[in-house]
Phi, psi and omega in degrees: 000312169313326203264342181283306188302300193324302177313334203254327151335283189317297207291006182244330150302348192255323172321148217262296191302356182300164173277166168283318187292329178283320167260354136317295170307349177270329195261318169314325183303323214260297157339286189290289153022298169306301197286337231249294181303353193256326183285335190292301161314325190278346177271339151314305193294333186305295191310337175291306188291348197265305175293347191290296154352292180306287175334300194276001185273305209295341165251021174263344174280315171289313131000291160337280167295336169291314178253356168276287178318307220268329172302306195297322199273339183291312179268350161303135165305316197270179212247140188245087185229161171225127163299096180285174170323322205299320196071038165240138189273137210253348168183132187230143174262159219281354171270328165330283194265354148294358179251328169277018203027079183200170184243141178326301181311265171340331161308295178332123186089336193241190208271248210216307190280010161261028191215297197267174177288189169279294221291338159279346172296302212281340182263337184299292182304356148284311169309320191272007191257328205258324169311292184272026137255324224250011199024017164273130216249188188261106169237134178065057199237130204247140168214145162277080177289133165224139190268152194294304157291001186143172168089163177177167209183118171287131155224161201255106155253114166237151203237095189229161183303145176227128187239157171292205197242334167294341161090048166239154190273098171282357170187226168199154156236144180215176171225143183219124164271151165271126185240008172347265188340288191300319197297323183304322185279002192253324181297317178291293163352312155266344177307304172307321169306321177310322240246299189276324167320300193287346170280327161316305149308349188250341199265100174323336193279164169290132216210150209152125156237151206244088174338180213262344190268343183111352189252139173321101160266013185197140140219154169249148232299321175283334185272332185287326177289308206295298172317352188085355171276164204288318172196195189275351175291344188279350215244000180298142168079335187252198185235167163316342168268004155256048147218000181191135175000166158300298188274341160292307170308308214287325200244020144290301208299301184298342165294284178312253199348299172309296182310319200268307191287335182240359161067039191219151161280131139289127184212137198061023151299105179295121172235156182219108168218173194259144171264204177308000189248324184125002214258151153298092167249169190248142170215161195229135190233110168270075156328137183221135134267164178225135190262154142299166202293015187237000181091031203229120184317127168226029156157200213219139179248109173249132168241141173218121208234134196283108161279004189318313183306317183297321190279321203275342155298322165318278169001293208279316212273309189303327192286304162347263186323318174295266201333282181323277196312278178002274159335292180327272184289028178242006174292146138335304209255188200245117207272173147165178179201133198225147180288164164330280183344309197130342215256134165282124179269342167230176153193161167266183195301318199299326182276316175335313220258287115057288153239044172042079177183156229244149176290344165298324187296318186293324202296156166050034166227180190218166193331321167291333199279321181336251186289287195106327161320102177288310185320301174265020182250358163299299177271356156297334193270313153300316172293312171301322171284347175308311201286340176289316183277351169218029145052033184215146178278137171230156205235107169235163175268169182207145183216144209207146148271118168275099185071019195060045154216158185282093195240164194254119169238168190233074211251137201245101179240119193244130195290132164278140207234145172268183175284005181242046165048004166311124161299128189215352167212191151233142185258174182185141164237114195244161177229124198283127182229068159279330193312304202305330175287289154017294194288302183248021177271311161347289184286328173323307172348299213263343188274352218252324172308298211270010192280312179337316197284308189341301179270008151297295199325293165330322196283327206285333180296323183308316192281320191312280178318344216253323151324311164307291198312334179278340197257329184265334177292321181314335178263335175300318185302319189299300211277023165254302160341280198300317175246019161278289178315307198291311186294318198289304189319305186290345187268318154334297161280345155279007153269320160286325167294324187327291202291347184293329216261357188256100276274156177294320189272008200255095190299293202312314164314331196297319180293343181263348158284339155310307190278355162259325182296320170299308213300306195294321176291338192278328191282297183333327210262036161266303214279314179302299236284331180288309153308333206241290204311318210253018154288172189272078147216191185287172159307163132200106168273143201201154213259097177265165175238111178328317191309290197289332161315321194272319178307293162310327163274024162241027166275335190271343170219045105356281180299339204250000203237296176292004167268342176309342210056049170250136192275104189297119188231108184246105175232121175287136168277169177292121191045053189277148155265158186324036188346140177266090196224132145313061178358296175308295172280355152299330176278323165315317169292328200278342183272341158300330161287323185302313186279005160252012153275323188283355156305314187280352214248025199306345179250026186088169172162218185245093170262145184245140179237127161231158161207153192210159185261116193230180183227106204296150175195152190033057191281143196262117169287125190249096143346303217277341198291122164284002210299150183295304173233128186283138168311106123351131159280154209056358170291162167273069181259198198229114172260096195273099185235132192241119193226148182247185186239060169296192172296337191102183249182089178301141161317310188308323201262357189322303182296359182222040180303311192261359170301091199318160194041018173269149181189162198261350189277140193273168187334120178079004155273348200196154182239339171084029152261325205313302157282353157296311171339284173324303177323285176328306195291311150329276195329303197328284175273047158072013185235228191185141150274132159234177204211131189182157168283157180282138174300343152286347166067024146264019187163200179265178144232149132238177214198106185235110151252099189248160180269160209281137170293164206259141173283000000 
């Protein structure tokens, strides 16, 4: 507007019809005017320029504040947010949205329920709907948050209102700590605390600790019942003089002085007091001290365990054990007990009085200190390791010099067993039989009466045997006879045609007609060797080699073993000596053990033969045994033991292998002699069969022991 009047001066001054003084006065009017509008600008521009000033401090002060606010939200640990009405966040800091694995930005616009489950989105968004009615915010409040992928966390939350400047509530905001750790550790804390009250309350000893005054700050759940109180709580805070005599308190307390002044554990002290009931008990009490965080004795840590129960059972056992020693040294025979070791832990009066000498000198001592006799302090040592090794009691003879005299016992040795069922000693009883040896060089005399019936016996036995032999070798020999023989006779002779037809110069035919004419004479001479086994004869003993015995009886069912698929693994022992045998009816027996191993063997297998020179040691006397001569200890026999790899023997039938006509085989497979035969025919040369499972439980063993012929 100014600059238009001005403008419109000039122009009336300059104008022709104006007078000259008006318009001198229009343009001096227009001037100053001018000037009056030029000054008005330039006070404009200042002030324009002071704010501009102004602006810009105030938005180098917002800049400021703005990287201060942006530090903080970036580097505070605690999770930081801002909210529209919406409950969508409108600016969150960077621990926030690292926990939520997402970046501030990406955070922006969305809710609670892209991050967390629903059930803490729908309760986050109630608190703020209740905010943003009530303008009151949430303060300092522990909640658990979980996130929607996974994870979860305790945090220290306060939830308050976000106002404009006008002081209207445009959202929320909130700050949250993660207090996991700590809440998991005041949980383990208290888990632990819980853990040891109830392993405290759980420990049947009375268990308390006792200040430097003497008063309880811990008992458990056991000293309060003995003391009589309701719980343990009852018994915190008071002293031994309100639960128990004068004299007893006075000397729990100087006993905790002592523990506290040398600072040493006490253990297993004995006190004998009445509990809450009135009852006598015996107790054994340990004492510890325990110091404070500067290292300085503030009390006594006790435990005290009711033994009453232990001694009157001690009691009954020392009464026991007195009873028992009674028994002992008032027994005939001669008692005793010796460790694994070797070593003795007891004896009765009677081994006292026996080898003249007092059981303190014995105990912890071993045989040889003993007796002195290596020799026979060998097989005492052997007859205790049998009993060891097979955990069961046995009965051996034994013979000892006494007094320079020779005497004979009967000594019944048992394995002691501890309460976890370890064997930890052997026990023994021995019985003097000299009379009885005595006795029965006497009765040889009469037994001498009695070799006639014997060799009745023998004979009867002999048709026995020769009656098996005839009914099972006999279909063999025939049906060897029938389909061996005949077939060998005709390949014989087409064997003699072979060779008239085949030219004088054909070397190679001639030779292979040879090596067949040997196959044949080599079978005949199986068909002789099966004819010759299965005649009618006496024993007759004569001096063999145990190899060649086994080696010819497995020539006679050879052929019946390799169509069988059984793989024969035969190792002859070395330098064996001679055996005294009937050559015939040993191969009887043996072909009889093969063929009832290649039986057991229906899908092929393994036969294994060994023989050895063995020296008999710890022979089991069988009352019920016929043998013609008893095996000894220390004889020298030849042990032919053969085992396969077959089903094995049932347990059920072990005892009634030899039991005549019993047999596991089916009808027209057996007659159920065959092994009583064998037997017999062992018992016969003096020697023995056994029968048995592999200790691997993959098969049978048999075991033919005959005795070494004599020079």
């Amino acid at each position: 507007m100014g600059a238009v009047v001005a403008i419109l001066l000039v122009a009336l001054a300059v104008a022709q019809e104006i007078p000259g003084w008006g318009r001198w006065c229009c343009l001096g009017l227009g001037l100053v005017l001018l000037m009056l509008m030029v000054g008005a600008i330039g006070s404009s521009r200042l002030e324009l320029l002071e704010s501009q000033q102004a602006l810009k401090r105030a938005r180098n002060q917002r800049d400021v504040a703005e990287r201060y606010f942006n530090a903080l939200m970036d580097h505070l640990p605690s999770w930081i947010y801002f909210k529209d009405r919406e409950s969508k966040f409108i600016q969150v800091n960077k621990a926030l949205a690292d926990y939520s694995g997402m970046t501030p930005e990406e955070m922006i616009g969305q809710s609670d329920a892209e991050f967390l489950d629903p059930e803490n989105a729908k309760k986050n968004r109630e608190d703020e709907i209740q905010i943003l009615a009530s303008g009151k915010g949430k303060e300092r409040f522990i909640e658990k948050e979980n996130l929607e992928g996974g994870g979860d966390a305790w945090v220290l939350t306060s939830k308050l209102p976000l106002r404009d400047k006008k002081g209207r509530t445009i959202g929320t905001f909130g700050v949250s700590s993660n207090i996991t750790e700590m809440v998991e550790a005041q949980n383990a804390l208290e888990k632990e605390r819980n853990t040891l009250r109830t392993l405290l309350d759980s420990i049947p000893d009375g268990i308390y600790i006792r200040d430097d005054r003497g008063k309880y700050r811990v008992a458990n759940k056991a000293l309060a019942e003995f003391v009589g109180a309701e719980s343990p709580a009852d018994v915190v805070g008071k002293t031994p003089y309100d639960f128990f005599p004068n004299e007893h308190s006075s000397r729990f307390l100087a006993d905790d002085k002592a523990v506290m002044d040398k600072q040493e554990v006490v253990v297993h002290n004995t006190y004998k007091m009445l509990n809450s009931s009135g009852a006598k008990r015996h107790i054994i009490t340990t004492k510890v001290p325990i110091k404070d965080k500067d290292g300085q004795v503030s009390g006594i840590l006790g435990i005290n365990r009711d033994v009453t129960e232990q001694e009157k059972a001690r009691e009954a056992l020392r009464q026991t054990e007195h009873r028992m020693q009674e028994i002992v040294d008032n027994s005939p025979s001669p008692m005793y007990a010796k460790s694994v070791t070797g070593k003795y832990l007891m004896v009765n009066r009677r081994f006292e009085e026996l080898f003249n000498v007092k059981a303190a000198e014995v105990v912890g001592k071993t045989d040889l200190e003993v007796i002195g006799d290596s020799k026979v302090v060998q097989r005492l040592q052997k007859n205790d390791s049998l009993v060891i090794k097979r955990g069961e009691p046995l009965q051996f003879d034994e013979t000892l010099t006494v007094k320079d005299e020779q005497r004979n016992y009967v000594s019944m040795k048992f394995p002691m067993r501890d309460l976890r069922g370890d064997i930890y000693a052997v026990g023994g009883i021995s019985t003097d039989i000299t009379v009885r040896k005595q006795a029965e060089k006497e009765l040889q005399k009469l037994n001498q009466e009695l070799m006639q019936t014997h060799e009745n016996l023998t004979s009867a036995h002999e048709q026995l045997i020769q009656a098996e032999k005839m009914e099972s070798v006999g279909r063999l020999a025939a049906g060897v006879a029938h389909e061996v023989k005949n077939p060998l006779a005709m390949i014989g002779m087409g064997l003699e045609l072979l060779a008239r037809r085949l030219p004088e110069d054909d070397s190679k035919g001639q030779d292979t007609i040879e090596r067949m004419k040997r196959g044949i004479d080599r079978a005949k001479k199986i068909v002789r060797g099966l004819v010759d086994y299965s005649s009618d004869r006496r024993i007759d003993l004569q001096s063999h080699d145990p190899n060649r015995l086994v080696t010819e009886a497995l020539e006679l069912i050879e052929y019946q073993l390799v169509k069988s698929g059984i793989t024969i693994d035969f190792t002859p022992g070395e330098n064996l000596p001679n055996v005294e045998a009937d050559q015939t009816k040993i191969e009887q027996v043996l072909v009889n053990i093969f063929i009832n191993a290649m039986h057991a063997m229906e899908g092929g297998g393994t036969l294994t033969i060994r023989t050895q020179l063995v020296s008999m040691e710890n022979v089991a006397h069988d009352e019920g045994s016929r043998l013609k001569e008893r095996i000894r200890e220390g004889d020298q026999m030849i042990r032919i033991h053969v085992t396969d790899t077959g089903k094995g023997i049932p347990e059920e039938v072990l005892n009634k292998l030899f039991d005549p006509f019993f047999t596991t085989k089916a009808t027209g497979k057996g007659t159920g002699l065959g092994l009583t035969v064998s037997r017999k025919i062992a018992e016969l040369h003096g020697g023995e069969l056994l029968l048995a499972n592999r200790d691997d439980c993959r098969g049978a063993s048999a075991t033919l022991t005959l005795k070494v012929m004599k020079e």
